[in-house]
N, C-alpha and C positions, 0 to 999 in steps of 0.2 A: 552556554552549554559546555559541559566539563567534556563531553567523547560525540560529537554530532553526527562523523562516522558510524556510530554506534548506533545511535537512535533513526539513523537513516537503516539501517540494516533490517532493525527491529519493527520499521515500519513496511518494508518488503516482507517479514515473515507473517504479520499480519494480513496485510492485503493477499499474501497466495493461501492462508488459512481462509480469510471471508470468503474467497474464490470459491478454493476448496470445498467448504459448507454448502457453498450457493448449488456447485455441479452435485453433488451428493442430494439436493432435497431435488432439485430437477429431478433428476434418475430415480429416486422414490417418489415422489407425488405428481410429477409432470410441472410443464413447462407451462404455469398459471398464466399468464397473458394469452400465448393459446388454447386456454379453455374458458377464459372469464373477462374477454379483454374491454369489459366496459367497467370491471372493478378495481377502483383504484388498491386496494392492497395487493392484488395482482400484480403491478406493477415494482412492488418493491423486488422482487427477486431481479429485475433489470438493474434496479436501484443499487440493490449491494454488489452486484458484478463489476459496474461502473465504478463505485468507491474501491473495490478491491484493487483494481485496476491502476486506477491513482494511486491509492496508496502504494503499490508494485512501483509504478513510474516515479511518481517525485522523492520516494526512498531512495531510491536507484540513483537517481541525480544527487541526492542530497550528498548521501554515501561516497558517490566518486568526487562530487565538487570538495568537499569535507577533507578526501585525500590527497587531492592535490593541492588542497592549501595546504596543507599538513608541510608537503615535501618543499614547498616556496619559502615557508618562513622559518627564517634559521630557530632552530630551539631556544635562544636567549632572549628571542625576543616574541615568542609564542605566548610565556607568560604575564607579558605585560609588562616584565623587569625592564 
């Protein structure tokens, strides 16, 4: 990976976007588990909140682990030279 900082970042914007989406259709159609909770597609709106969630965490981790290798390994030898 060329910027893993990077794609760690990018994957925090996603996961608080899917969030995002998830609280938005709640608040317009309601909280389907409690109106239908013997139906499994019900279920997905939990489904994406948890993934959102993740993807927020393990970017997060990515992103800081990413930097602080960054600042450990001298530049000359980042590249592989």
């Amino acid at each position: 990976m060329l910027r893993p900082w990077l794609g760690g970042l990018l994957s925090v914007v996603a996961g608080v976007f899917i969030i995002g989406f998830e609280l938005v259709e709640i608040a317009v159609v309601g909280f389907t588990p409690a109106q239908t909770p013997t139906a499994p597609q019900a279920w997905l709106q939990v489904f994406y909140l948890v993934v959102g969630a993740l993807m927020v965490g393990l970017g997060w981790r990515m992103s800081r682990i990413a930097r602080e290798g960054q600042r450990r390994v001298p530049q000359r030898y980042a590249a592989g030279v």
